[in-house]
C-alpha positions as CSV (number, residue, x, y, z in Angstrom):
1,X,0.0,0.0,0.0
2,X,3.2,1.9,0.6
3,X,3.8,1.7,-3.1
4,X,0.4,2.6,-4.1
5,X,0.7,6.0,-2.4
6,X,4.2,7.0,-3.7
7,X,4.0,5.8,-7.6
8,X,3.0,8.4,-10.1
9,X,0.1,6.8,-13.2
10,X,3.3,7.1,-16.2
11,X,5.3,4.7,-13.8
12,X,2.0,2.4,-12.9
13,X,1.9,2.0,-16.6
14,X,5.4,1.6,-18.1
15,X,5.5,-1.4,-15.2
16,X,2.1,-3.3,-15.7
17,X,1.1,-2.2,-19.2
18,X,4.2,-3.5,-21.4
19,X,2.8,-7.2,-21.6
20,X,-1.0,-6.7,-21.1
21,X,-2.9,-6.6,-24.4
22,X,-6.9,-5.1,-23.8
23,X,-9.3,-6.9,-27.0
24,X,-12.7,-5.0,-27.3
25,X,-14.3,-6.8,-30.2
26,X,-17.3,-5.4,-32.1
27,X,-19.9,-6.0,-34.8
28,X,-17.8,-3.6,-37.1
29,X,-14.5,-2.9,-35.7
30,X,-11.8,-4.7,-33.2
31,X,-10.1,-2.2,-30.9
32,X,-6.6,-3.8,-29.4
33,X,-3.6,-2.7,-27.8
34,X,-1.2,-2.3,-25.2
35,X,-2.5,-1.3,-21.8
36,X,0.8,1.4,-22.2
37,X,-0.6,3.1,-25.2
38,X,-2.8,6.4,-25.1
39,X,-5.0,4.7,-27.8
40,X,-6.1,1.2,-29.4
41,X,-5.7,0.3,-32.9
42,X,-8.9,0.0,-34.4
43,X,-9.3,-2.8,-37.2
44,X,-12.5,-3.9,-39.3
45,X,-13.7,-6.9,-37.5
46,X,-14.5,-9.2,-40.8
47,X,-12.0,-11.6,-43.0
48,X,-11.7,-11.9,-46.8
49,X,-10.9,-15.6,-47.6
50,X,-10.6,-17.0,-51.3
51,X,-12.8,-19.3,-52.7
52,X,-12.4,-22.3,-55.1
53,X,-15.2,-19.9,-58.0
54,X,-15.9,-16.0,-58.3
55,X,-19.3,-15.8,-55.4
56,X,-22.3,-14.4,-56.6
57,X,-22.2,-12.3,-53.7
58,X,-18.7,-11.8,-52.1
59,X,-20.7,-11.0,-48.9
60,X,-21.3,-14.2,-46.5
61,X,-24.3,-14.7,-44.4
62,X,-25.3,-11.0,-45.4
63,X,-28.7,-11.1,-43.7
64,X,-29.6,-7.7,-43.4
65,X,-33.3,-6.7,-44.4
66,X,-33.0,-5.6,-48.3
67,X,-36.5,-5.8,-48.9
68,X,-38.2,-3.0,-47.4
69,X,-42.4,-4.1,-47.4
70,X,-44.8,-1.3,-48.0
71,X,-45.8,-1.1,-44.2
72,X,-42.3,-0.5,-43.5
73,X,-42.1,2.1,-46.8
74,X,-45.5,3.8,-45.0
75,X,-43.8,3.7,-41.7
76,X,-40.6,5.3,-42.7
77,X,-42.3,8.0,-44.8
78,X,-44.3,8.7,-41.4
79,X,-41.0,8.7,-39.0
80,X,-39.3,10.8,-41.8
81,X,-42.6,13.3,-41.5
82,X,-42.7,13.3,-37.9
83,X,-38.4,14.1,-37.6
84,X,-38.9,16.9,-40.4
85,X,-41.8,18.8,-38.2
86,X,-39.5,19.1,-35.0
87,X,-36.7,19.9,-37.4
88,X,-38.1,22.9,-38.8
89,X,-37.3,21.5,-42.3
90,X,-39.4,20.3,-45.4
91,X,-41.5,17.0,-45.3
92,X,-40.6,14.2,-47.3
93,X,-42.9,14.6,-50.4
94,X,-43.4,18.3,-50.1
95,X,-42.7,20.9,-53.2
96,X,-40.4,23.0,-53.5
97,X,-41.7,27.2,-53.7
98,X,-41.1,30.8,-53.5
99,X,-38.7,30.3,-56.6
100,X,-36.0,28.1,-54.1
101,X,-33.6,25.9,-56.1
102,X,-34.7,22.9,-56.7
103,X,-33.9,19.3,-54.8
104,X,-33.1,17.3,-57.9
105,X,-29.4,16.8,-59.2
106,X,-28.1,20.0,-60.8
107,X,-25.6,22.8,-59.8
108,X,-23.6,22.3,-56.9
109,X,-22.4,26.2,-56.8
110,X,-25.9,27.0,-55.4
111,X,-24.1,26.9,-51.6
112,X,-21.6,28.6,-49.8
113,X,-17.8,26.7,-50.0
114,X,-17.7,24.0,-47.7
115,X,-14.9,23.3,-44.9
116,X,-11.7,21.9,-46.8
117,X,-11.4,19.7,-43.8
118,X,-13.9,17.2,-45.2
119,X,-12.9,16.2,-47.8
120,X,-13.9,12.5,-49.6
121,X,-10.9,10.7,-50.8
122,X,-10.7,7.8,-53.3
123,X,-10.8,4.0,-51.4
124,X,-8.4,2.0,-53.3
125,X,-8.9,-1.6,-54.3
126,X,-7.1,-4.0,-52.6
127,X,-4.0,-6.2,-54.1
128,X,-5.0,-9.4,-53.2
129,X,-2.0,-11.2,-54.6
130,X,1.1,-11.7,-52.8
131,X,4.0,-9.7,-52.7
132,X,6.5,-11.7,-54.8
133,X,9.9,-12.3,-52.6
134,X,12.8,-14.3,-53.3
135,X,11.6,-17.2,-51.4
136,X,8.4,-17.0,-52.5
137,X,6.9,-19.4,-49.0
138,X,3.9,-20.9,-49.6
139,X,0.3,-19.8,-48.2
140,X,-0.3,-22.4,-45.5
141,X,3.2,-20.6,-44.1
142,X,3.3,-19.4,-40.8
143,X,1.7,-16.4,-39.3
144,X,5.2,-15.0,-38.1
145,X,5.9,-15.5,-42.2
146,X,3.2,-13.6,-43.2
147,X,4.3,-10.5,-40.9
148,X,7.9,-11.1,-42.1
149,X,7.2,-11.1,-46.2
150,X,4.3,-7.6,-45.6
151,X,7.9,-5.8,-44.9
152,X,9.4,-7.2,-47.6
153,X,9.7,-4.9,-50.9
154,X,8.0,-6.7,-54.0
155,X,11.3,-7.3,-55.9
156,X,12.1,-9.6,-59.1
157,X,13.8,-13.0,-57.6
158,X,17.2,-12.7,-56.7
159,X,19.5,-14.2,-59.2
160,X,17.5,-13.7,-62.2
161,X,18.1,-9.7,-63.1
162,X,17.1,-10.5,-66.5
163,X,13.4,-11.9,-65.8
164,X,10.9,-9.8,-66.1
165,X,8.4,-9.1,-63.7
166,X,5.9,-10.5,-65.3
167,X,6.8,-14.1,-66.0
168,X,6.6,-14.8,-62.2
169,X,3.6,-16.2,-61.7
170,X,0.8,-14.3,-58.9
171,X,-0.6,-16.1,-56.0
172,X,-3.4,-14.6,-54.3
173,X,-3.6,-14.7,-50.1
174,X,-5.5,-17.0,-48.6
175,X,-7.2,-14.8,-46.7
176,X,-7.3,-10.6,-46.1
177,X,-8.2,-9.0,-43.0
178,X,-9.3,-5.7,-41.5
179,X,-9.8,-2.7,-44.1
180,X,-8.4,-4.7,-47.0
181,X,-11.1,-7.1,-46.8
182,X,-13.9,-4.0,-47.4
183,X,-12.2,-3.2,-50.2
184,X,-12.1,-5.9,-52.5
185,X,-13.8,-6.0,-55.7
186,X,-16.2,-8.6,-56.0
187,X,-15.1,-9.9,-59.3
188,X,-12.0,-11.8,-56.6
189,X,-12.5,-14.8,-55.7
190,X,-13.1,-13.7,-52.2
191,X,-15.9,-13.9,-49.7
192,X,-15.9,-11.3,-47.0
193,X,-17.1,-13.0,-43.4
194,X,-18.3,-10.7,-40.6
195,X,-18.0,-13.1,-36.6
196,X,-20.3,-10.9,-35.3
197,X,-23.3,-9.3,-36.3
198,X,-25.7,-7.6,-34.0
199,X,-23.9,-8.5,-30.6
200,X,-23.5,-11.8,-31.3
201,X,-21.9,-14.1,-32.8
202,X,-22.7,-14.8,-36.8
203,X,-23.9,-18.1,-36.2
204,X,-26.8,-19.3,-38.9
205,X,-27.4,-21.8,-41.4
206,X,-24.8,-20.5,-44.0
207,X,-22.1,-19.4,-41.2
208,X,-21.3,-22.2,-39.1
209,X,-20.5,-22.1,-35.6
210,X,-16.3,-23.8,-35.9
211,X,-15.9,-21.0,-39.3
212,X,-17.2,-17.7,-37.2
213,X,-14.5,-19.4,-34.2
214,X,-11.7,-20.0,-36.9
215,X,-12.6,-16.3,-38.2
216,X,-12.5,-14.5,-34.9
217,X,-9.0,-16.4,-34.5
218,X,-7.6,-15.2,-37.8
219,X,-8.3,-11.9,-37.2
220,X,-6.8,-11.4,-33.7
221,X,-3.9,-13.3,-34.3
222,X,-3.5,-11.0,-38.0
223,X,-3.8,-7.7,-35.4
224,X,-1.5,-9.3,-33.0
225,X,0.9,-9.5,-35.6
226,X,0.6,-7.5,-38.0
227,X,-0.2,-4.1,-35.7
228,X,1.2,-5.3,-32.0
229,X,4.0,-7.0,-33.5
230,X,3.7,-10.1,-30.6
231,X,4.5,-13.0,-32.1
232,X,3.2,-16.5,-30.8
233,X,6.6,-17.6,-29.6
234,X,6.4,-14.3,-26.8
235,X,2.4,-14.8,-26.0
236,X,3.5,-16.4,-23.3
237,X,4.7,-13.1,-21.6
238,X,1.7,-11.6,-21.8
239,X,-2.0,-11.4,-20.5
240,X,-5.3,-10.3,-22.1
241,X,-8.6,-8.1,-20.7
242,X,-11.5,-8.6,-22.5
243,X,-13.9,-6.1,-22.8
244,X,-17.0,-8.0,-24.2
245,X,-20.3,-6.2,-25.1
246,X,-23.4,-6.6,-22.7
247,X,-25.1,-8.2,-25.5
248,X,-22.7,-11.3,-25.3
249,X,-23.9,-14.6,-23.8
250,X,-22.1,-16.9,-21.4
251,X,-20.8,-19.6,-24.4
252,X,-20.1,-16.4,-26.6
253,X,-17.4,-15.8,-23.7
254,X,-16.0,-18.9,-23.0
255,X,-15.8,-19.3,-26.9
256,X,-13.6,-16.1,-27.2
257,X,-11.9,-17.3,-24.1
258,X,-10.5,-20.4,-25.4
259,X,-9.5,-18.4,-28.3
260,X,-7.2,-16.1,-26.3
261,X,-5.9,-18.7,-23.8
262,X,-6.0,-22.0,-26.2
263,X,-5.5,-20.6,-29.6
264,X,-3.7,-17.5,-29.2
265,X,-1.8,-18.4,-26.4
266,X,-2.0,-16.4,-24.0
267,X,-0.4,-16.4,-20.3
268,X,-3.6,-15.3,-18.1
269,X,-7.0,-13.5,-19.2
270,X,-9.9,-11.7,-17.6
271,X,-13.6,-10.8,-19.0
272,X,-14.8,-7.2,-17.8
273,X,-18.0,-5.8,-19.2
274,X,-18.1,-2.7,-21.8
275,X,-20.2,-0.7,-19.8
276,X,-18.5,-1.0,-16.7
277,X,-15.2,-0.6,-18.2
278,X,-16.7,2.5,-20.1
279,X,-17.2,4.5,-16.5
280,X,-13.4,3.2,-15.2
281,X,-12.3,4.9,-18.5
282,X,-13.8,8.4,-17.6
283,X,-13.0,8.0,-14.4
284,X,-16.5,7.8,-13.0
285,X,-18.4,5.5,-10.5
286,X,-21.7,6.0,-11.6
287,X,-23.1,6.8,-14.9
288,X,-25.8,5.5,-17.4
289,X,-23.3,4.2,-20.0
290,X,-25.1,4.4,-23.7
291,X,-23.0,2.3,-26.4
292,X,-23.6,3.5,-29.9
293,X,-22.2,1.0,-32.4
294,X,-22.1,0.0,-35.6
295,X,-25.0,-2.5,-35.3
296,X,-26.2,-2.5,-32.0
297,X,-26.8,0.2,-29.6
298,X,-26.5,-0.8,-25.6
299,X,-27.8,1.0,-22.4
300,X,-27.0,0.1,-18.8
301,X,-26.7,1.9,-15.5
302,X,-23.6,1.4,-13.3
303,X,-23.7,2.5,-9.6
304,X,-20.4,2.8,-7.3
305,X,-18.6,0.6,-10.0
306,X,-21.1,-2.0,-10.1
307,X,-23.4,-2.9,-13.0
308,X,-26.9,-3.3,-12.8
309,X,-28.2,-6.5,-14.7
310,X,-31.7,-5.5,-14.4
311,X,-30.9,-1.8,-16.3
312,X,-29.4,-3.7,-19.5
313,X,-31.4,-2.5,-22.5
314,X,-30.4,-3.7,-26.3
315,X,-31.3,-1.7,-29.3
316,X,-30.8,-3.5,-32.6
317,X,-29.9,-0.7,-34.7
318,X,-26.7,1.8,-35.3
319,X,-24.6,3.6,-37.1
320,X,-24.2,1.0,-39.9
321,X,-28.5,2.1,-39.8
322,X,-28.0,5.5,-40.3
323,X,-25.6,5.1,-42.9
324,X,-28.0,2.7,-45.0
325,X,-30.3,5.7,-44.0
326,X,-28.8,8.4,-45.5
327,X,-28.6,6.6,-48.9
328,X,-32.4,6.0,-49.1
329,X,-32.9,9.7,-48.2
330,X,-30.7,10.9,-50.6
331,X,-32.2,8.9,-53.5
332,X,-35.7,9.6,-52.6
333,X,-34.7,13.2,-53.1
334,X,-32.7,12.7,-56.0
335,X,-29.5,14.4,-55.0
336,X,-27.5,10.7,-55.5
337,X,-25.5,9.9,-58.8
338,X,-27.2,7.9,-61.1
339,X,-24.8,4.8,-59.6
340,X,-25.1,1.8,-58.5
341,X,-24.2,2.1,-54.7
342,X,-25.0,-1.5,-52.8
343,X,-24.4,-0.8,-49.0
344,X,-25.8,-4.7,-48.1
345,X,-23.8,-6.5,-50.8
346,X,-20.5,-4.2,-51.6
347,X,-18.7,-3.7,-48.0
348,X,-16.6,-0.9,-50.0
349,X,-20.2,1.1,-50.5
350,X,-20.8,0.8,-46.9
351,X,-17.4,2.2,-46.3
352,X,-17.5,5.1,-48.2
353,X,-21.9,5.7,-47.0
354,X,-20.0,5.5,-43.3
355,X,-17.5,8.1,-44.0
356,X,-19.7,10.5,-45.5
357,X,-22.0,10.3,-42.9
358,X,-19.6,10.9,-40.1
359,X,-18.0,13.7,-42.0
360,X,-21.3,15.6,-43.1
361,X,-24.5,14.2,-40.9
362,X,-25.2,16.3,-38.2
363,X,-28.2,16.9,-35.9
364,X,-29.8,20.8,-35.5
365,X,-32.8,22.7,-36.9
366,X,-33.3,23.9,-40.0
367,X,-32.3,22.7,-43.6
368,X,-28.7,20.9,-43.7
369,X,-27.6,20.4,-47.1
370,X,-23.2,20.4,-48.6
371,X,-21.5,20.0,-51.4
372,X,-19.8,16.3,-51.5
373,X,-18.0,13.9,-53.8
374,X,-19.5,10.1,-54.0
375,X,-17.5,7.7,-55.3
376,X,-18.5,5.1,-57.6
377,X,-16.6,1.5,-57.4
378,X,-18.2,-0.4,-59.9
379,X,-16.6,-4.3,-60.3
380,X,-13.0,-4.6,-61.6
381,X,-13.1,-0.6,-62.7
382,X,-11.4,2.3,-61.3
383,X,-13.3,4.6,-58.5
384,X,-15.4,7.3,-60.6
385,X,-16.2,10.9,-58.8
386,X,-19.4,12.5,-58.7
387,X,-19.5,15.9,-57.0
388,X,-23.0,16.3,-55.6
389,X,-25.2,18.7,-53.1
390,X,-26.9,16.4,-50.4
391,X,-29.4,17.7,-48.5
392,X,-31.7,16.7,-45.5
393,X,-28.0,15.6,-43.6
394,X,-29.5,15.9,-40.4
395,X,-32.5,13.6,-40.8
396,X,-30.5,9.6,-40.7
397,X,-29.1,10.4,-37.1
398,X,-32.4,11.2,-36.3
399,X,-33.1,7.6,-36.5
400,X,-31.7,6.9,-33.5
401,X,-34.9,8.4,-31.8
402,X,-37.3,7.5,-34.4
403,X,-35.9,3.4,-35.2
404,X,-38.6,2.9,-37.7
405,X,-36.9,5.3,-40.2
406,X,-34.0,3.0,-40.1
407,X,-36.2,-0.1,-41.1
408,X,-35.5,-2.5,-38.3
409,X,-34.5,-6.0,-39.3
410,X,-36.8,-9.0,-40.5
411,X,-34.7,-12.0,-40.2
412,X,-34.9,-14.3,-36.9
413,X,-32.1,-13.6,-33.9
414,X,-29.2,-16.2,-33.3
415,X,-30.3,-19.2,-32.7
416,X,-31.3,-19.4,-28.7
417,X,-30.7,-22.6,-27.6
418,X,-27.2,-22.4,-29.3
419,X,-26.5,-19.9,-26.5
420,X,-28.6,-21.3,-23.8
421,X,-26.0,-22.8,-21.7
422,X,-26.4,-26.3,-19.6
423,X,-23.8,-26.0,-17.0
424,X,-24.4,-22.1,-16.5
425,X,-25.4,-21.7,-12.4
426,X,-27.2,-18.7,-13.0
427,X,-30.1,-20.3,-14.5
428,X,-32.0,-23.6,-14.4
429,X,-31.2,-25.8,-17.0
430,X,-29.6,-28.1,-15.5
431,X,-32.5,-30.7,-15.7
432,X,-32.3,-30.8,-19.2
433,X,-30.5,-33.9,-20.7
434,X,-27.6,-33.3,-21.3
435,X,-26.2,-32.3,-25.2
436,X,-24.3,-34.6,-26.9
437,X,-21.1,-32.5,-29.3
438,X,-22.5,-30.0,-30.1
439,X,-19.8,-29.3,-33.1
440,X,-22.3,-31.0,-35.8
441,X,-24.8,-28.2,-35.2
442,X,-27.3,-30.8,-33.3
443,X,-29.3,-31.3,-30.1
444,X,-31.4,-33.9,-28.1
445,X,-35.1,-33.3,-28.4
446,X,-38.4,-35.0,-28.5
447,X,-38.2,-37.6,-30.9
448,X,-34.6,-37.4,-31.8
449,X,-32.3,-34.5,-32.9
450,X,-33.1,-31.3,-34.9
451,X,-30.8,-28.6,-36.5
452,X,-29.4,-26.1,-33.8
453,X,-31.3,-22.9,-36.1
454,X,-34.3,-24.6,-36.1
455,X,-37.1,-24.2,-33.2
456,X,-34.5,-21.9,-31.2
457,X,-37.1,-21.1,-28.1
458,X,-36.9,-24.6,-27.0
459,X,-33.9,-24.4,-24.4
460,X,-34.8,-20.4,-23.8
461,X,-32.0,-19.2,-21.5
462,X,-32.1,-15.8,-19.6
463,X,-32.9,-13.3,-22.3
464,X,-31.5,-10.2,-22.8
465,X,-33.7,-7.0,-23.0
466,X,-34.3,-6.3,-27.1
467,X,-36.5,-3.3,-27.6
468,X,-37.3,-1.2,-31.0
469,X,-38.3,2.0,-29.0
470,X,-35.9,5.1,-29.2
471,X,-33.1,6.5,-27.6
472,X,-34.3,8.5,-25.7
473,X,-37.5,6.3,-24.5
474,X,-34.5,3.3,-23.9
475,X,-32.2,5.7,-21.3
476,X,-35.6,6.5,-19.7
477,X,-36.6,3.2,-19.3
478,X,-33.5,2.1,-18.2
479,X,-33.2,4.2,-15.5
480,X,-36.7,4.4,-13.9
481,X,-35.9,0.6,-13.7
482,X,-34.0,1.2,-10.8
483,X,-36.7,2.5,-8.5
484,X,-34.8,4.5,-6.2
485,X,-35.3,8.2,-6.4
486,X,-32.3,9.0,-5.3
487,X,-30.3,7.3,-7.8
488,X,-32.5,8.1,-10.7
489,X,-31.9,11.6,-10.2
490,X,-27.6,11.0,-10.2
491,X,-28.0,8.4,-13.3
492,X,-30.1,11.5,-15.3
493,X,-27.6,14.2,-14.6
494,X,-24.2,11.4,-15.3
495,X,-25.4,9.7,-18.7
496,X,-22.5,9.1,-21.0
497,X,-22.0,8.4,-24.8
498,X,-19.8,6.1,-26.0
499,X,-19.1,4.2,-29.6
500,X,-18.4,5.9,-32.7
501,X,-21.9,6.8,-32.9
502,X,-21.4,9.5,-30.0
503,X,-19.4,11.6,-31.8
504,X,-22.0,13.1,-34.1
505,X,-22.2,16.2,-34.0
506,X,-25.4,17.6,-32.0
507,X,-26.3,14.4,-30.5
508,X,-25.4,15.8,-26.8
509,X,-28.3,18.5,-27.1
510,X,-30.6,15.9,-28.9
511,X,-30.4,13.3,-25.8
512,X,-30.7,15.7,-23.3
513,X,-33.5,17.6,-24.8
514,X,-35.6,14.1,-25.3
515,X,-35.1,12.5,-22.6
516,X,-36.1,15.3,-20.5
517,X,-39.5,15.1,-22.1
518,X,-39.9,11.2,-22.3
519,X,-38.9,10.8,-18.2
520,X,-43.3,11.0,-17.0
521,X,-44.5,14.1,-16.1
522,X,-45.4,12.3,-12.4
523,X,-41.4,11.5,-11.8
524,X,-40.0,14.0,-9.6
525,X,-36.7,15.0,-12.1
526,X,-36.2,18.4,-13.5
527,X,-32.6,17.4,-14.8
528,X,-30.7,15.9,-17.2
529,X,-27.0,15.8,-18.3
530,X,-24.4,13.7,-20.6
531,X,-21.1,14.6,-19.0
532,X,-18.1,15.1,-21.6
533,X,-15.5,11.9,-22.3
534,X,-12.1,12.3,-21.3
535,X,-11.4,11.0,-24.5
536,X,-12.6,9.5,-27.6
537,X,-16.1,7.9,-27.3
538,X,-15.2,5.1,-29.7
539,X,-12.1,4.3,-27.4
540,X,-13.2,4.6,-23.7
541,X,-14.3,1.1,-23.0
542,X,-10.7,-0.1,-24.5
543,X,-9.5,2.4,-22.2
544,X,-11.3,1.6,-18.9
545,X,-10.1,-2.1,-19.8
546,X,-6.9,-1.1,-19.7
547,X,-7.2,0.7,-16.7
548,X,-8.8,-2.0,-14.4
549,X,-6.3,-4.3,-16.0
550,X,-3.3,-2.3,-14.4
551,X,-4.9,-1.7,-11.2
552,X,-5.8,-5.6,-10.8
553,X,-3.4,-6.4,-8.4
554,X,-5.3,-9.2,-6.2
555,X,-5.3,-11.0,-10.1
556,X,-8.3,-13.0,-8.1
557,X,-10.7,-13.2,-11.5
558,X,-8.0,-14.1,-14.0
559,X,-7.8,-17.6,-15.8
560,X,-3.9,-19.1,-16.3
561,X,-3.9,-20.5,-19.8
562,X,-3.2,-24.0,-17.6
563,X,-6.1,-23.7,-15.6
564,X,-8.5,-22.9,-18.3
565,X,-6.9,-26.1,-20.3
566,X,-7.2,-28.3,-17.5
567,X,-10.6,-27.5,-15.9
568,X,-12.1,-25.6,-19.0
569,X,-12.3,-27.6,-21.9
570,X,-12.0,-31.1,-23.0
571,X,-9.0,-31.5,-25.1
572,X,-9.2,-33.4,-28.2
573,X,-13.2,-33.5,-28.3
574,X,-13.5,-30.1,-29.4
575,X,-14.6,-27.1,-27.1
576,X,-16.6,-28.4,-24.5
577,X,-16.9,-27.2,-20.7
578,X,-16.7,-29.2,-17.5
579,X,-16.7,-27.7,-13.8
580,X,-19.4,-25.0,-14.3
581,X,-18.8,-24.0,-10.8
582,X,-15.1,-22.9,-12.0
583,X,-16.0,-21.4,-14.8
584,X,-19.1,-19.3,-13.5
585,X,-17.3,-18.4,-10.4
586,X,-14.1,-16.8,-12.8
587,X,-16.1,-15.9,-16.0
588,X,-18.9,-14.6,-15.0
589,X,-18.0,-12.6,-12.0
590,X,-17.9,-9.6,-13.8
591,X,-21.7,-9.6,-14.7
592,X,-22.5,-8.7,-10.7
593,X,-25.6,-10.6,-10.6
């Protein structure tokens, strides 16, 4: 304790966070680092890997509702009606008068100059053959091999000065991670796999459960190479925190568990929760922590550092949502190149819809409208540039309030009773009989076994609060849950934003403003406040990780790669789980419940 009182943060750090790398996996991106750095690397979560044929589609298990029915259409056109009134701006279908330029396509000079700071830059294709070296290793080399030959110059052979470039013959990778897999043209013979989708893991029909597991491992052994630099042969030196998503269930973790203390490697781990992590890395105790992803969008309430289960609301929509958003508005109003811009089939469409809406969406009153240049990536050509005015740039983050403008999904959620976990303590299943290997997709039922995406309700395990109501109505909700006055009151006036969908601009007003008028006129609060992030939205769960990491001395809730072996998993039968107690008791102790 003596120590604790005399060391100064920098020193704390430089001794505790050399060998401790923080994962903080999402639908969209993986953030991962040292606990010593002042930020995480943040990668594209998904994996490119080539096919034996050209796909039809290159995306995989690409399950997002495309077909939008007409109740939905009417619904959208209502929600867009009802965001333009307390906008101040035009409704969707009204005409243009009093001699105002008109909405369709045409001259782009009719605004003032825009910022030069947002500018929209060309996405390259990505090579996806291999840089030709002098040893030229194969693909099944190595992950060491791979880092080694990516900082390697492409070069002719060695030896043969007089052979052209051209007579050596191209290989293409076996597989592409992170931002090079968005941007590969779908004439390669690639299919682009996303692990998770929705806070989850991808599991369906088309996506089986070993290829998401294979997937997640290739891409977090690619970023612990390829940006960390660790190579397996050192793992051993180092620990990992995990800062999993409230949305994950209990085999979700001990899946991703095995993959860091089996698969990768590593010496110890630990599980904290995002949320909870997300108030260490401000620095608070209490807060109502609201997640904005990509896909899914989380609130929970977290008092004196401890979460509260019962607060723990999922909204299945994000910033992927808006995005898809702002392309419908733009083409029902006719401001959008006549191109052919696929945001559910062509990842390199939803790249460039995502950076034009965190560059030029914002959320005030009155008409928002700039001057911006779409690109065009059609298959195997170059990028074309079309310089356009979009207008209405403040109605798609408006969707955040008003979900039904984003068009919420159709399809079915994971499958249940994959996640619906016998030897998990915290709920009673343990009567059930007990699953055989679960590794062919089956499971025991009446009258023999049936496919683990069919009839998911059967083994129904705790579930998780999944709600299509607003933002605003969701933080509400949340906190009014936990019936005490006193705390409702500190969780209204310490609500906190976090994921890259907290940094648009003008969403601080907007929450404040609407959840002030969604709390019940009969609750005694006057006030509410979203207190500013010490840092970057998008990092500060990756940052609280790293923080509770370092100042984990007791080490009381970490797993040794050994122990997790030995009392984990069964070895040689694929990934299966003995000595719940052990497991609930280390895994789960983070959930507080």
């Amino acid at each position: 304790m003596d120590y604790l009182k005399t060391v100064v943060p920098s020193q704390l750090l430089a001794e505790r966070g050399t060998n401790l790398v923080i994962f903080n996996p999402g639908s969209a991106n993986l953030r991962i680092g040292l606990a010593q750095q002042d930020a995480p690397i943040t990668v594209p979560h998904c994996i490119a890997r080539r096919t034996s044929q050209v796909p039809k589609r290159n995306v995989q298990d690409q399950l997002l509702n495309s077909q939008v029915t007409t109740a939905q259409h009417m619904e959208r056109e209502r929600a867009y009606d009802i965001i333009a009134s307390l906008l101040k701006i035009r409704f969707l279908d009204e005409e243009v008068t009093n001699n105002q330029f008109s909405q369709k396509m045409g001259r782009v000079d009719a605004l003032p100059p825009q910022n030069n700071n947002k500018k929209e830059t060309v996405i390259p294709w990505t090579d996806v053959f291999e840089k030709q070296t002098s040893s030229s290793p194969s693909p099944s080399s190595s992950e060491h091999g791979r880092s080694q030959r990516s900082e390697e110059p492409s070069t002719v052979k060695e030896g043969n000065n007089n052979e052209e470039p051209s007579s050596v013959e191209r290989r293409y990778k076996e597989y592409i991670c992170g931002d090079e897999a968005l941007r590969i043209s779908a004439t390669e013979p690639y299919s682009v796999r996303r692990p998770i989708r929705r806070g989850h893991l991808n599991i369906s029909l088309y996506y089986p459960m070993q290829q998401v597991i294979e997937d997640i491992h290739a891409i977090w052994e690619w970023a612990l190479i390829e940006k960390l630099h660790i190579p397996r042969s050192e793992r051993h030196m180092y620990s990992a925190v995990l800062v999993l998503p409230e949305t994950f269930d209990n085999r979700e973790i001990k899946e991703l568990l095995s993959i860091v203390l089996q698969d990768l490697c590593f010496s110890t781990a630990v599980v904290h929760q995002e949320g909870l992590a997300a108030v260490f890395g401000n620095g608070l105790s209490t807060a109502c922590v609201v997640n904005i992803g990509a896909q899914v969008t989380s609130v929970i309430c977290i008092e004196d550092g401890v979460a509260l289960p019962t607060t723990q609301i999922s909204l299945r929509y994000g910033g992927e949502d808006v995005s898809r958003c702002l392309l419908w508005t733009q083409r029902h109003h006719q401001t959008w190149p006549p191109i052919r811009t696929d945001a559910l089939t062509k990842p390199i469409d939803l790249l460039m819809l995502n950076r034009l809406k965190e560059s030029r969406c914002q959320i005030r009153e009155g008409e928002v409208e700039a001057v911006a240049v779409v690109h065009s990536y059609e298959e195997g050509g170059p990028p074309g540039s079309h310089k356009t005015r979009l207008t209405a740039l403040n109605v798609p983050p408006m969707g955040l309030f008003y979900p039904m403008l984003l068009v919420p999904d159709v399809y079915p959620p994971p499958p249940r009773n994959w996640f619906s976990d016998n030897e998990d303590m915290l709920e009673d299943t343990w009567d059930f009989p007990r699953r055989p290997d679960m590794s062919d997709g089956y499971f025991p039922g009446s009258g023999g076994y049936y496919p683990m995406w069919e009839n998911y309700p059967v083994f129904q395990s705790k579930p998780k609060k999944q709600d299509t109501i607003g933002l605003a109505n969701a933080i509400t909700k949340s906190i009014l849950s936990t019936d005490r006055i006193d705390l409702q009151r500190k969780l209204f006036c310490s609500m906190q934003l976090i994921g890259g969908g907290a940094l648009t601009e003008g969403l601080v007003s907007a929450v404040e403003e609407r959840v002030l008028h969604a709390i019940p006129s009969h609750e005694a609060i006057d006030t509410v406040e979203v207190l500013q992030s010490r840092t970057s939205p998008a990092s500060v769960p990756w940052r609280g990780g790293a923080i509770l990491g370092i100042l984990d001395f007791t080490r009381d809730a970490w797993i040794s790669r050994d122990d997790w072996i030995r009392n984990g998993i069964y070895l040689g039968s694929g990934r299966k789980y003995r000595d719940s107690y052990f497991l609930q008791a280390q895994t789960m102790c983070y959930i507080n419940s």
